[in-house]
N, CA, C and O atoms as CSV, one atom per row, in Angstrom:
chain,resi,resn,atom,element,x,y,z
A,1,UNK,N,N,171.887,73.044,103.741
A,1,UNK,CA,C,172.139,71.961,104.657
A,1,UNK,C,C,170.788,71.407,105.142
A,1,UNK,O,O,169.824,72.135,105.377
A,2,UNK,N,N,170.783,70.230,105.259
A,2,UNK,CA,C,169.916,69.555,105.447
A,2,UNK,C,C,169.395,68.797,106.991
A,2,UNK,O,O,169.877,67.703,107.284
A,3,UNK,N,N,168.697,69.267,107.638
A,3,UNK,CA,C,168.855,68.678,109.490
A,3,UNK,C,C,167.757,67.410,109.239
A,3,UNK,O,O,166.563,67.707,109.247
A,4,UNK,N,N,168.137,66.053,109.024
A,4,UNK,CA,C,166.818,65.311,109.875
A,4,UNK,C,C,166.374,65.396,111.283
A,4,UNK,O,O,167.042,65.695,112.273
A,5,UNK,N,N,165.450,65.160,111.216
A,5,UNK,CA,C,164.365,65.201,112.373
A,5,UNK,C,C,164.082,63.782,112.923
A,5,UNK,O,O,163.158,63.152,112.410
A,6,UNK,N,N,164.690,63.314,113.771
A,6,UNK,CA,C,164.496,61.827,114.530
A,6,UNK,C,C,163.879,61.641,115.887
A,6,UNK,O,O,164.318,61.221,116.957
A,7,UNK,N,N,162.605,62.138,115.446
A,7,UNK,CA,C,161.865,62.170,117.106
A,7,UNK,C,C,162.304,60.830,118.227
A,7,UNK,O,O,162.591,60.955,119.418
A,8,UNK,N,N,162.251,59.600,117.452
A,8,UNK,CA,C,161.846,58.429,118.238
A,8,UNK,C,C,163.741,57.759,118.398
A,8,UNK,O,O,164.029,56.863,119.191
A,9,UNK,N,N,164.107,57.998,118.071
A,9,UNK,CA,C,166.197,57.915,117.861
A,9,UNK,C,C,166.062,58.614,119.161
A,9,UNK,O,O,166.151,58.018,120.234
A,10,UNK,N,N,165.799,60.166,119.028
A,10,UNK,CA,C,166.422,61.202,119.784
A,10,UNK,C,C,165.614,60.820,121.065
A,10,UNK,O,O,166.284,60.431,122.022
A,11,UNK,N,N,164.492,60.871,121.178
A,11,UNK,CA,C,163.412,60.049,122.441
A,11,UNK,C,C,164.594,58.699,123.204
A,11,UNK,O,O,165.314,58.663,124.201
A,12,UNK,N,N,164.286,57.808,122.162
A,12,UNK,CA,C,165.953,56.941,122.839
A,12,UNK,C,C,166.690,57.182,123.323
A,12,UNK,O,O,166.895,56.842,124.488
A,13,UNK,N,N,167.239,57.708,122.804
A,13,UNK,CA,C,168.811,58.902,123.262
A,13,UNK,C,C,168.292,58.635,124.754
A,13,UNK,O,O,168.455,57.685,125.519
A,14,UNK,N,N,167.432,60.150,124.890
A,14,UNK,CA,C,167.652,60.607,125.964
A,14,UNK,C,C,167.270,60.432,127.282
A,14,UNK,O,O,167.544,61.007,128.335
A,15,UNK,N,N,166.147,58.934,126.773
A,15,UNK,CA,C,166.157,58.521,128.058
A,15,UNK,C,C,166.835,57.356,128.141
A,15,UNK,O,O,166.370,56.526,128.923
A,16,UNK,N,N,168.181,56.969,127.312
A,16,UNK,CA,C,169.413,56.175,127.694
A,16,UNK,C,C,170.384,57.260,128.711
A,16,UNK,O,O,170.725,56.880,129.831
A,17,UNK,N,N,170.735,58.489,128.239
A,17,UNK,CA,C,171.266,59.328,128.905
A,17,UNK,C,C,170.533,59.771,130.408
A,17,UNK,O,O,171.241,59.864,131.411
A,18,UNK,N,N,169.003,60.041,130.467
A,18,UNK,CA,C,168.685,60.218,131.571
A,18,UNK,C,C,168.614,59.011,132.915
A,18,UNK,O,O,168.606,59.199,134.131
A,19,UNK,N,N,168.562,57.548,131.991
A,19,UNK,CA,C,168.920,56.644,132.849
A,19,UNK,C,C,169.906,56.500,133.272
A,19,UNK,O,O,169.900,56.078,134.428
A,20,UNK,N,N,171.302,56.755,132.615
A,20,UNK,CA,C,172.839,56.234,133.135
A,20,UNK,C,C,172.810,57.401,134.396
A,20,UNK,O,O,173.073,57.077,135.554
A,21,UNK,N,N,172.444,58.831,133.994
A,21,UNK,CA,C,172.571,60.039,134.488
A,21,UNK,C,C,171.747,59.253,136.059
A,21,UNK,O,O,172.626,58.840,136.814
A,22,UNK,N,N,170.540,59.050,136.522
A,22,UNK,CA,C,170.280,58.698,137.171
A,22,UNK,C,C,170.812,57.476,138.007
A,22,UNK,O,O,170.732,57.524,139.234
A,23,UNK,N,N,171.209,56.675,137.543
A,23,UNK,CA,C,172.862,54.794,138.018
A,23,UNK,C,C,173.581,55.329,138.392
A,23,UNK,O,O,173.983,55.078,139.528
A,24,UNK,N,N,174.305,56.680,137.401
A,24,UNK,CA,C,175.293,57.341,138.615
A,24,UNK,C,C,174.835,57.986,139.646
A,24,UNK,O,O,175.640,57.937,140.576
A,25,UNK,N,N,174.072,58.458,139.838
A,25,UNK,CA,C,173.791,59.289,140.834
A,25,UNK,C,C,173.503,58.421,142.199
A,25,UNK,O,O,173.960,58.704,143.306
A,26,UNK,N,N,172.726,57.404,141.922
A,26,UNK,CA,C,172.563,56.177,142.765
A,26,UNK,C,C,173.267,54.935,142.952
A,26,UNK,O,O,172.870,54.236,143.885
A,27,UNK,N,N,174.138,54.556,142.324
A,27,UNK,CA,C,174.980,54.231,142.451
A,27,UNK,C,C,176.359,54.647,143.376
A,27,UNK,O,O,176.811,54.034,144.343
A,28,UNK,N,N,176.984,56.182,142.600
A,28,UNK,CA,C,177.931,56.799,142.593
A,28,UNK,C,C,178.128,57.823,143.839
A,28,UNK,O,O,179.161,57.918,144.503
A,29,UNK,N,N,176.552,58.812,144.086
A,29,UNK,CA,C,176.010,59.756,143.882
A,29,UNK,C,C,177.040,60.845,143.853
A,29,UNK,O,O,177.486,61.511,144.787
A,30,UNK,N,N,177.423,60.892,142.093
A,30,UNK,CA,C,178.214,61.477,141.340
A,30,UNK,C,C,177.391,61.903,140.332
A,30,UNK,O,O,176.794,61.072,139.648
A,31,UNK,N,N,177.217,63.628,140.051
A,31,UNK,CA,C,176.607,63.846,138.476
A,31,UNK,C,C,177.381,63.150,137.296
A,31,UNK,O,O,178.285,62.340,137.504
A,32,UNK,N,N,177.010,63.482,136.187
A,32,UNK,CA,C,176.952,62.778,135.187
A,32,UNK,C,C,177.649,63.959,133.872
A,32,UNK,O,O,177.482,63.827,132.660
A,33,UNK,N,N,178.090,64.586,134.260
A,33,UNK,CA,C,179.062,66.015,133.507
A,33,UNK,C,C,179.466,65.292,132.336
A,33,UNK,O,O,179.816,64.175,132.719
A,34,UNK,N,N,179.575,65.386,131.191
A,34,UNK,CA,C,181.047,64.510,130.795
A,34,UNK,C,C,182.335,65.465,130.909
A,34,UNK,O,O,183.356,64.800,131.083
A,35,UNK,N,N,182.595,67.118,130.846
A,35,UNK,CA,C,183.606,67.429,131.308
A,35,UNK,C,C,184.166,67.068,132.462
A,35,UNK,O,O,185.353,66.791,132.633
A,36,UNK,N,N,182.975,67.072,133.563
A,36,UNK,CA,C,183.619,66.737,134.641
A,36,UNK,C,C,184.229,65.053,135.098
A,36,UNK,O,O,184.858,64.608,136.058
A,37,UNK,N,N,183.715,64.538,133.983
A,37,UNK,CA,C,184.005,63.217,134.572
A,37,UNK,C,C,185.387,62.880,133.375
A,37,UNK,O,O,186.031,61.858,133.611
A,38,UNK,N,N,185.808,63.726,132.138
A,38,UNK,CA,C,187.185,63.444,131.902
A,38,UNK,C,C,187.742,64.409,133.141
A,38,UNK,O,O,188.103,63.649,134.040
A,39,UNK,N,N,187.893,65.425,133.421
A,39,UNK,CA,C,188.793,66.016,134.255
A,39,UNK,C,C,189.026,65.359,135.484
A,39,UNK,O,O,189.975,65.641,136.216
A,40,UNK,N,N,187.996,64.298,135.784
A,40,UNK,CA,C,188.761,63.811,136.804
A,40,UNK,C,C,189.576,61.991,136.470
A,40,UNK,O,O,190.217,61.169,137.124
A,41,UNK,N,N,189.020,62.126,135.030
A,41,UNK,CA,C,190.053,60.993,134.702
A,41,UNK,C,C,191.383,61.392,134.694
A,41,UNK,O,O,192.112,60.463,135.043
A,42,UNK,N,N,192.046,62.527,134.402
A,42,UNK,CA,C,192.839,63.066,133.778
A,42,UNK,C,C,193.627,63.885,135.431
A,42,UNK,O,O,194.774,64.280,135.637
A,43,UNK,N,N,192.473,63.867,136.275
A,43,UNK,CA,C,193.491,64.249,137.860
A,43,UNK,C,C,192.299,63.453,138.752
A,43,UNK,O,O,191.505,64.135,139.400
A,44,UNK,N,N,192.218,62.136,138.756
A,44,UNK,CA,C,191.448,61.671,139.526
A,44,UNK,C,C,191.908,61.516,141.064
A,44,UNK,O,O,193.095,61.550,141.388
A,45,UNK,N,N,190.531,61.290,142.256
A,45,UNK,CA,C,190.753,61.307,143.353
A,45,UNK,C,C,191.170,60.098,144.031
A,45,UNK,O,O,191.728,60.027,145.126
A,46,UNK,N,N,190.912,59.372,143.435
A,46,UNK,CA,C,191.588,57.976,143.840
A,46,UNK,C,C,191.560,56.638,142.562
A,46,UNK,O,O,191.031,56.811,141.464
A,47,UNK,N,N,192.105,55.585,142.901
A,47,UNK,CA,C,191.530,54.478,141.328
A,47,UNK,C,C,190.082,54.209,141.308
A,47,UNK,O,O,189.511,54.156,140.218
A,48,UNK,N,N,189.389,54.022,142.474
A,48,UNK,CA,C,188.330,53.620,142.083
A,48,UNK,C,C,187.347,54.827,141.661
A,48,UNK,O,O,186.320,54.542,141.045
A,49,UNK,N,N,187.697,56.439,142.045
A,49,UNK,CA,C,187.323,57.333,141.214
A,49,UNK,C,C,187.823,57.235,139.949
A,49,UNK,O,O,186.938,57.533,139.147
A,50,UNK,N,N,188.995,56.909,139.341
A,50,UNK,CA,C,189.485,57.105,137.860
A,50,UNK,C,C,188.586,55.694,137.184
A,50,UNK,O,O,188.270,55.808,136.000
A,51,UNK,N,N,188.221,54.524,137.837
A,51,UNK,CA,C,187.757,53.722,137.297
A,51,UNK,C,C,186.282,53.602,136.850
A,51,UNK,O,O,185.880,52.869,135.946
A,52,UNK,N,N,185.574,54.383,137.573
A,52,UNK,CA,C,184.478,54.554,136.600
A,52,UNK,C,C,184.435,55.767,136.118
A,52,UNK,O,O,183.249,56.062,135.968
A,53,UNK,N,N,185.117,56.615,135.801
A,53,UNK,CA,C,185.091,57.370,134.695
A,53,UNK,C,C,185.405,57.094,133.166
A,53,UNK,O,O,184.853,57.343,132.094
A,54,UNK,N,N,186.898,56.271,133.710
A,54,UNK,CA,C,186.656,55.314,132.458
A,54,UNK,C,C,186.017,54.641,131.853
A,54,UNK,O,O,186.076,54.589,130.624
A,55,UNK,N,N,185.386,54.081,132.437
A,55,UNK,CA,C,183.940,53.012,132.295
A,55,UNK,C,C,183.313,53.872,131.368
A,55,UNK,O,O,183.312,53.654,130.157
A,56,UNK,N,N,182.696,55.000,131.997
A,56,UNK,CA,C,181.933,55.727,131.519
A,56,UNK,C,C,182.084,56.336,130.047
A,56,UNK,O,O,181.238,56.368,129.153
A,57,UNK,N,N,183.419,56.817,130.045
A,57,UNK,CA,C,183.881,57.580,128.967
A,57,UNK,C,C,184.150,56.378,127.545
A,57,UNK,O,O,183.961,56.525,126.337
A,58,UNK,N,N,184.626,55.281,128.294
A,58,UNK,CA,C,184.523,54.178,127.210
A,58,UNK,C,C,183.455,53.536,126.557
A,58,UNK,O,O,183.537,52.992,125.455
A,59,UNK,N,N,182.259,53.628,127.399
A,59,UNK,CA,C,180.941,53.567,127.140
A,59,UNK,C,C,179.923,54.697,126.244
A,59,UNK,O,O,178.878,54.401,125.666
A,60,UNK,N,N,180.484,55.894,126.310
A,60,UNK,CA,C,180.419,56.967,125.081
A,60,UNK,C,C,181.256,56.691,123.750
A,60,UNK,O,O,180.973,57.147,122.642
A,61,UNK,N,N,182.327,55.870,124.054
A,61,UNK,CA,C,182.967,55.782,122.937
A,61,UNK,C,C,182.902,54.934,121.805
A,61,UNK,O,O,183.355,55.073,120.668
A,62,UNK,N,N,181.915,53.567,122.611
A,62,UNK,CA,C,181.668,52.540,122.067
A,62,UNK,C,C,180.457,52.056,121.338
A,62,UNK,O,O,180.248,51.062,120.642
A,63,UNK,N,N,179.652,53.168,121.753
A,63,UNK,CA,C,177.962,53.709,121.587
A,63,UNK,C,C,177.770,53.281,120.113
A,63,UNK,O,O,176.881,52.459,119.891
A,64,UNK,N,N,178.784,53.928,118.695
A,64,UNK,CA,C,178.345,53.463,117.415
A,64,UNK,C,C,178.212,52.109,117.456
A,64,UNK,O,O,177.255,51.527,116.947
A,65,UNK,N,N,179.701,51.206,118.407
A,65,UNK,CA,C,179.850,49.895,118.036
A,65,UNK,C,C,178.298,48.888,118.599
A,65,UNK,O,O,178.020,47.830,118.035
A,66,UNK,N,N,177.719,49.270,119.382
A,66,UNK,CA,C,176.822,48.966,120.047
A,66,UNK,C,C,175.971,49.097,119.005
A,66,UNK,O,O,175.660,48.109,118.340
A,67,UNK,N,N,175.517,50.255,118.750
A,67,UNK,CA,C,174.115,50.240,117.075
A,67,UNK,C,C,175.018,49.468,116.336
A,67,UNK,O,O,174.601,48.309,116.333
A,68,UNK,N,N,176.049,49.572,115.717
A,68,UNK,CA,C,176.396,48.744,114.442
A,68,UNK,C,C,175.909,47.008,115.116
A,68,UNK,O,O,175.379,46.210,114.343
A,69,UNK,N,N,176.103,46.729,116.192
A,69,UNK,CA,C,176.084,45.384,116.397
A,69,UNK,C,C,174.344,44.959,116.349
A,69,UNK,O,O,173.839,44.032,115.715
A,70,UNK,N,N,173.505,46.181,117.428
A,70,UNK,CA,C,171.766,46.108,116.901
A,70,UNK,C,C,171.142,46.470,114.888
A,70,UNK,O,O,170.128,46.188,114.249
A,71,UNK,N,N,172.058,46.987,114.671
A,71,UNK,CA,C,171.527,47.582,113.095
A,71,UNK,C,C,171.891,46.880,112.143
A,71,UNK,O,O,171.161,46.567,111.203
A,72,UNK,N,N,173.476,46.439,112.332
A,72,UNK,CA,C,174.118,46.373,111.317
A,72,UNK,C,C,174.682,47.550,110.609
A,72,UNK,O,O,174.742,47.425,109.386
A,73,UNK,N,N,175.073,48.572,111.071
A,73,UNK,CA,C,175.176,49.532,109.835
A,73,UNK,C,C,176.044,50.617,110.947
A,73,UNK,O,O,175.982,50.380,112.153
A,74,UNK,N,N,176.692,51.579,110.529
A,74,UNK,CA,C,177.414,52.300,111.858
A,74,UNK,C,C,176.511,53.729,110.878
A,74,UNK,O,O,176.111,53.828,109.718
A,75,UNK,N,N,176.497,54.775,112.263
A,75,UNK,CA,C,175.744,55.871,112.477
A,75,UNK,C,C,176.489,56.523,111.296
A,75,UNK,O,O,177.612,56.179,110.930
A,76,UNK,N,N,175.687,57.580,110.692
A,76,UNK,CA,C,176.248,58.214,109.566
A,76,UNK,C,C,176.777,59.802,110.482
A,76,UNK,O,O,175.765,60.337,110.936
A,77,UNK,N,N,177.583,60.305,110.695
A,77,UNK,CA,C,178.159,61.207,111.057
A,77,UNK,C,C,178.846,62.261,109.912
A,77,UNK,O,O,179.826,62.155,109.175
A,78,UNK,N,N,177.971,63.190,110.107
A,78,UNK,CA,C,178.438,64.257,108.747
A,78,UNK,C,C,178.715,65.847,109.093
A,78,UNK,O,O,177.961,66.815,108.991
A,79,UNK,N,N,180.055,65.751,109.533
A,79,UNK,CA,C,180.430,66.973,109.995
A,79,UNK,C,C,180.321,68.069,108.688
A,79,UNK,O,O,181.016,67.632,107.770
A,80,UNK,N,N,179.729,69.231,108.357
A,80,UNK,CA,C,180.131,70.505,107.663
A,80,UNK,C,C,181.080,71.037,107.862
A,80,UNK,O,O,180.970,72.043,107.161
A,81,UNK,N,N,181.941,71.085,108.317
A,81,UNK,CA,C,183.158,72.244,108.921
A,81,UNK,C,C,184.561,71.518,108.757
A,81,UNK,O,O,184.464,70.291,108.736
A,82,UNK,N,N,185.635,71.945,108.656
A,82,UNK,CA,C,186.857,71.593,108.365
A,82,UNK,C,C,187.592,71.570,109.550
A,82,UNK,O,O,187.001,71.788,110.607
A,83,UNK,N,N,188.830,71.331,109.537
A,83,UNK,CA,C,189.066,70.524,110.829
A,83,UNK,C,C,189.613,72.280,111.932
A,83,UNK,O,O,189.737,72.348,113.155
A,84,UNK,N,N,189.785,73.248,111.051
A,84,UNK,CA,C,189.991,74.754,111.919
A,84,UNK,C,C,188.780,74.647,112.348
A,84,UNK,O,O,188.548,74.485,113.547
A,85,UNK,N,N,187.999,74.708,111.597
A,85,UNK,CA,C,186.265,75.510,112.343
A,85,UNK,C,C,186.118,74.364,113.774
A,85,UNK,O,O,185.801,74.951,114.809
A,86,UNK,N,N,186.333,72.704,113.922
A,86,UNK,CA,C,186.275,71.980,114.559
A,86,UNK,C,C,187.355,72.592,116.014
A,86,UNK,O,O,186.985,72.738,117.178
A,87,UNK,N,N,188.644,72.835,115.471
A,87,UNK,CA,C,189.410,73.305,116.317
A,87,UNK,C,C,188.987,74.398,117.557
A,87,UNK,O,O,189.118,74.369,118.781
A,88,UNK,N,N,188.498,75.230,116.735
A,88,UNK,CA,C,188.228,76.396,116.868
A,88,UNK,C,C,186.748,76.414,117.831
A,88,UNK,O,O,186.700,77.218,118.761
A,89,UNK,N,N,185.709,75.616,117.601
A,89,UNK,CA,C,184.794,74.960,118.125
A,89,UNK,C,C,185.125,74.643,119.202
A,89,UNK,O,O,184.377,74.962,120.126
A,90,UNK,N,N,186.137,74.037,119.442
A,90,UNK,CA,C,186.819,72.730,120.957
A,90,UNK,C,C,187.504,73.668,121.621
A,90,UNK,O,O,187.985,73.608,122.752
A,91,UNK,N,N,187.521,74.748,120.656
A,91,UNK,CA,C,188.165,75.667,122.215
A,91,UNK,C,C,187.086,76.531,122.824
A,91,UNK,O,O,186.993,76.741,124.033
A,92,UNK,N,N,186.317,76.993,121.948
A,92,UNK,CA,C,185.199,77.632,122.377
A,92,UNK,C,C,184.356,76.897,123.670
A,92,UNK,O,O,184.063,77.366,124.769
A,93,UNK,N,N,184.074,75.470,123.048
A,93,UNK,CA,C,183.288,74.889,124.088
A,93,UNK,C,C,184.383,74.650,125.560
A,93,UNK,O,O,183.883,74.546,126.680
A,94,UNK,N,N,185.730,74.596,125.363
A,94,UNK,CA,C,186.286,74.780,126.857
A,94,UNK,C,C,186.171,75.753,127.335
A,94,UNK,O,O,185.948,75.617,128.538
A,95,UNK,N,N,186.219,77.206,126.874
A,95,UNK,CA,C,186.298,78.018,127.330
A,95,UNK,C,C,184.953,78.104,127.991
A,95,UNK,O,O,184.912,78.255,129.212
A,96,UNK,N,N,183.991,78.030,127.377
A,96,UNK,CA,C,182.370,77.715,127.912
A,96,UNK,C,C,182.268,77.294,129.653
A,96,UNK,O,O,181.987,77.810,130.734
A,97,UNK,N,N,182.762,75.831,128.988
A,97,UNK,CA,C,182.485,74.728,130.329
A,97,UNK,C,C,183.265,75.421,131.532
A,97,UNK,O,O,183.058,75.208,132.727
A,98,UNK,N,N,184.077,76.176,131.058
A,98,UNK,CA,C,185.332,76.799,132.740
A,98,UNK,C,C,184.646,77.646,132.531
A,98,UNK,O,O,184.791,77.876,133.732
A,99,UNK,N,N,183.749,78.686,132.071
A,99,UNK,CA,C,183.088,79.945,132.430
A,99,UNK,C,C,181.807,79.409,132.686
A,99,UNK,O,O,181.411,80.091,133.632
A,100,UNK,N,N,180.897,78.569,132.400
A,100,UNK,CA,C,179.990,78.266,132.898
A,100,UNK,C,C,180.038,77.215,134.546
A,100,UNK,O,O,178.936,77.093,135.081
A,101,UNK,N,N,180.768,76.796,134.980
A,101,UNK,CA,C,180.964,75.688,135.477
A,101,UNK,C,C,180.482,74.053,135.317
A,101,UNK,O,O,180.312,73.022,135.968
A,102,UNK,N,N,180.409,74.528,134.176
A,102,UNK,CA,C,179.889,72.329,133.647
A,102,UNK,C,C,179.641,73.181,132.306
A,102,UNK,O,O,179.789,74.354,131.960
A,103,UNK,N,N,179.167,71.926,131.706
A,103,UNK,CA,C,178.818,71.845,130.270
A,103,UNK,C,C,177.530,71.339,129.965
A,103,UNK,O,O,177.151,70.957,131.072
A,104,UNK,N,N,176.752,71.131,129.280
A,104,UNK,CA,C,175.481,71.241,128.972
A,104,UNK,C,C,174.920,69.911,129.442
A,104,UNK,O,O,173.746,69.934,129.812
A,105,UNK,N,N,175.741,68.449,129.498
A,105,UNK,CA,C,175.346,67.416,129.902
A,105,UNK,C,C,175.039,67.912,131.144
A,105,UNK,O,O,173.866,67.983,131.510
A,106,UNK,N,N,176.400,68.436,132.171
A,106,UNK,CA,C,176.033,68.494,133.785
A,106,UNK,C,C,174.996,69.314,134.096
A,106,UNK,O,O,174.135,68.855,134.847
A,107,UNK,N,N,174.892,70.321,133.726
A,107,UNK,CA,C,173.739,71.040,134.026
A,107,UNK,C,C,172.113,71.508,133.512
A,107,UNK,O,O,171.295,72.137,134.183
A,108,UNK,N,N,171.914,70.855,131.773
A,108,UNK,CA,C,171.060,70.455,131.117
A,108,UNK,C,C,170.699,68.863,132.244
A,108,UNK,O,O,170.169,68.985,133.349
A,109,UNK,N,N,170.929,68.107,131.921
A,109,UNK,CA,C,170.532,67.020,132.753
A,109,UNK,C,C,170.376,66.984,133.765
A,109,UNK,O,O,169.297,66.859,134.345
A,110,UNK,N,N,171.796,67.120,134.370
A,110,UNK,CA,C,172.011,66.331,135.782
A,110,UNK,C,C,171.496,67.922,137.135
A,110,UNK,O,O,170.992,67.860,138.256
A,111,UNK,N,N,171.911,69.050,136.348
A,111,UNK,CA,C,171.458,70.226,137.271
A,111,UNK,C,C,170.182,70.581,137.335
A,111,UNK,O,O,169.711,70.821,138.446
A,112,UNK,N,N,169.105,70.723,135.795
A,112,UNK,CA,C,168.031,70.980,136.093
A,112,UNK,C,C,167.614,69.669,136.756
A,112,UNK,O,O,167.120,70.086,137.804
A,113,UNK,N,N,167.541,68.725,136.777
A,113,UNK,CA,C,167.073,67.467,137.183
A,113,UNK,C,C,167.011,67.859,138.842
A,113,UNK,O,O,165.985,67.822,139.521
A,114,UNK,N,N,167.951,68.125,139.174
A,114,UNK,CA,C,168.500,68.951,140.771
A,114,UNK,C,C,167.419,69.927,141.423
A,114,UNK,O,O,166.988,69.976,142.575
A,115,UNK,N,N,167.093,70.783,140.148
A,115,UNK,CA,C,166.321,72.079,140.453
A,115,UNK,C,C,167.509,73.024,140.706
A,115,UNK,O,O,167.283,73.909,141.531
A,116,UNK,N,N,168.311,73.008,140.341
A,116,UNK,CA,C,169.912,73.943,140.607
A,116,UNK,C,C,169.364,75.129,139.995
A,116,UNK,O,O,168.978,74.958,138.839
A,117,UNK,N,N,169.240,76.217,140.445
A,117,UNK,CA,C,168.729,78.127,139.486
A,117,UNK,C,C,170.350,77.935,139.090
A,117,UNK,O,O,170.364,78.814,138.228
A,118,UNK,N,N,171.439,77.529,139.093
A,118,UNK,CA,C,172.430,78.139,137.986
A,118,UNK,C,C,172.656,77.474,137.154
A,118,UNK,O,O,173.358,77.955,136.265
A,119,UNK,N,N,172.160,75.962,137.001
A,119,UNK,CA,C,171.514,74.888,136.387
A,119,UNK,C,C,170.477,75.331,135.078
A,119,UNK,O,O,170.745,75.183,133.886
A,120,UNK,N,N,169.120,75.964,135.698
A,120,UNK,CA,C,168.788,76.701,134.963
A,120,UNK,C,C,168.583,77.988,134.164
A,120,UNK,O,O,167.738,78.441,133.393
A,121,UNK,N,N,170.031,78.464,134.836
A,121,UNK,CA,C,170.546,79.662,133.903
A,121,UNK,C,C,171.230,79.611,132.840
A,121,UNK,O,O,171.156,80.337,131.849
A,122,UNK,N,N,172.363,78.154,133.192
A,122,UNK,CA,C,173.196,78.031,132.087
A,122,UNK,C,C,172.809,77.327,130.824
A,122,UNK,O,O,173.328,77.343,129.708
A,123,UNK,N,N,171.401,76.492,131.458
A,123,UNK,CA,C,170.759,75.707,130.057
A,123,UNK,C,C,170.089,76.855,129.614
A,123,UNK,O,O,169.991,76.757,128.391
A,124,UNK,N,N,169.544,77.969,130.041
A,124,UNK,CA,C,168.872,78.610,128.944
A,124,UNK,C,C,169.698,79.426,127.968
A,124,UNK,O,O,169.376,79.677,126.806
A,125,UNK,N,N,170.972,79.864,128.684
A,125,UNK,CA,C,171.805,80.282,128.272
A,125,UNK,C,C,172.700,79.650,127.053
A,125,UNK,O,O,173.378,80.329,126.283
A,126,UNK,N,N,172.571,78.160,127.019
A,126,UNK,CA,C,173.356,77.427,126.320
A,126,UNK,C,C,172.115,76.858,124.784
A,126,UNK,O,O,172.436,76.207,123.790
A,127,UNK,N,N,170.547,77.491,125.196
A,127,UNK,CA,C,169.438,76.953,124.208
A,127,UNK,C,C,169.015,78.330,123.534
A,127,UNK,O,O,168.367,78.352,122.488
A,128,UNK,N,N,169.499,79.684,124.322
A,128,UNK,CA,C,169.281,81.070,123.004
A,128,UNK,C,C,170.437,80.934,122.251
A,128,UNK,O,O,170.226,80.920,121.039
A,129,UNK,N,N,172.057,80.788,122.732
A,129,UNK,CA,C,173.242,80.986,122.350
A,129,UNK,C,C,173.132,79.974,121.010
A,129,UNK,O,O,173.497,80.472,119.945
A,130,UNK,N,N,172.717,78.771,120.999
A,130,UNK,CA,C,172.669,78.159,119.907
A,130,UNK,C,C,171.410,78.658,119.156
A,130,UNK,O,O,171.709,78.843,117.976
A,131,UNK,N,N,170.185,78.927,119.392
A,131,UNK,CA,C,169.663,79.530,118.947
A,131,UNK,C,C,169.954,80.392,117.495
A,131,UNK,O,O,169.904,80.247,116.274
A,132,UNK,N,N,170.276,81.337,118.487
A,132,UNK,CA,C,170.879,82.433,117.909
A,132,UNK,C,C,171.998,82.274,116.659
A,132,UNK,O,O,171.962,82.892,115.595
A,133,UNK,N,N,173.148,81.133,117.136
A,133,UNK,CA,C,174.008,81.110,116.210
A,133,UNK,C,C,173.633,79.979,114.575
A,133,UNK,O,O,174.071,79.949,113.425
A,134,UNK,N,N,172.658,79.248,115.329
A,134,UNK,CA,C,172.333,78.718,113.904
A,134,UNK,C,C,171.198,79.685,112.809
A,134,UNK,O,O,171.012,79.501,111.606
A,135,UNK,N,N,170.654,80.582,113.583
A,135,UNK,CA,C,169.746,81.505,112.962
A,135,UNK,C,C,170.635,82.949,112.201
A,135,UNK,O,O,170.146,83.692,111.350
A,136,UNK,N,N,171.841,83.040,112.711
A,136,UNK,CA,C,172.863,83.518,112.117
A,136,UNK,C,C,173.707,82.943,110.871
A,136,UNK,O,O,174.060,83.364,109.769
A,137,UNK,N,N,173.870,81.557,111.748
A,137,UNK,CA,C,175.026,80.937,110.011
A,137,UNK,C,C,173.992,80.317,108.929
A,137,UNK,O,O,174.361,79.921,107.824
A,138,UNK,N,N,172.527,80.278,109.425
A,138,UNK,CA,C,171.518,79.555,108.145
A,138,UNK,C,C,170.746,80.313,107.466
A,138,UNK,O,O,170.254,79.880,106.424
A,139,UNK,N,N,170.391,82.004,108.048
A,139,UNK,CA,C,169.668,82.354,107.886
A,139,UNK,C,C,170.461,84.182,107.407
A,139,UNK,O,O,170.054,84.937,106.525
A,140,UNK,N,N,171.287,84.335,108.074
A,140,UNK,CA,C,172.047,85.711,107.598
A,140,UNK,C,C,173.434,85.492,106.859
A,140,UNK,O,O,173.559,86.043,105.765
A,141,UNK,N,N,174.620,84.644,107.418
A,141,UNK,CA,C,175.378,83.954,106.201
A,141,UNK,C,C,174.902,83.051,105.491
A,141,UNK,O,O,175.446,83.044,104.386
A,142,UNK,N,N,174.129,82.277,105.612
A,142,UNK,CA,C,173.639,81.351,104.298
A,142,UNK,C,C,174.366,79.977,104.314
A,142,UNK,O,O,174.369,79.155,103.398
A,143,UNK,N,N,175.037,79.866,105.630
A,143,UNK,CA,C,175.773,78.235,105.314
A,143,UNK,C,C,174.682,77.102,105.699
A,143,UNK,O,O,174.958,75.909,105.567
């Protein structure tokens, strides 16, 4: 398997993500979770809480259509895994986010950003764990 390396893409990225992450906060002053911000689409506190979550979540969703409209061309997305291993994946990472309390957006971003210590327990926790498991499936199984 083959990983490109997109310093100046991924540089983009993330300070598109660290900017929105920051609009909400000043704006909102609401972190920027994405678990937490479907769960409260899904039991929100009022409409104008359910309404920018939507915003938000529709704005993750629309992200290829946005490059296809700057590029011309839509993002190449190349999953390895079949749709069990995917399954199986999506439960793992829930089970995660309810045992960690957020998920790597809320507390990679929006917690260390905070200075939160459980912020920076769970990102280090969430940067050996992958670590570890791709140094396992690339390097001792061989996928």
């Amino acid at each position: 398997m083959v990983t490109e390396f997109t310093p100046f893409a991924s540089l983009f990225g993330g300070v598109l993500i660290g900017l929105a992450a920051v609009g909400l906060m000043l704006l909102r002053g609401r972190i920027m979770g994405a678990t937490g911000v479907l769960a409260g689409v899904l039991l929100p506190a009022s409409l104008q809480d359910w309404i920018w979550r939507v915003a938000l979540l529709c704005g993750m969703v629309t992200g290829p259509w946005v490059y296809f409209a700057v590029t011309r061309e839509m993002p190449v997305i190349d999953v390895p895994a079949g749709i069990l291993m995917l399954m199986v994946g999506g439960l793992l990472v829930g089970v995660g986010v309810t045992l960690g309390s957020g998920c790597t957006s809320g507390h990679g971003v929006c917690g260390m950003a905070r200075l939160s210590p459980r912020s920076f327990a769970a990102t280090g926790t969430f940067m050996l764990t992958t670590g570890l498991t791709v140094y396992v499936l690339r390097h001792i199984l061989g996928a």
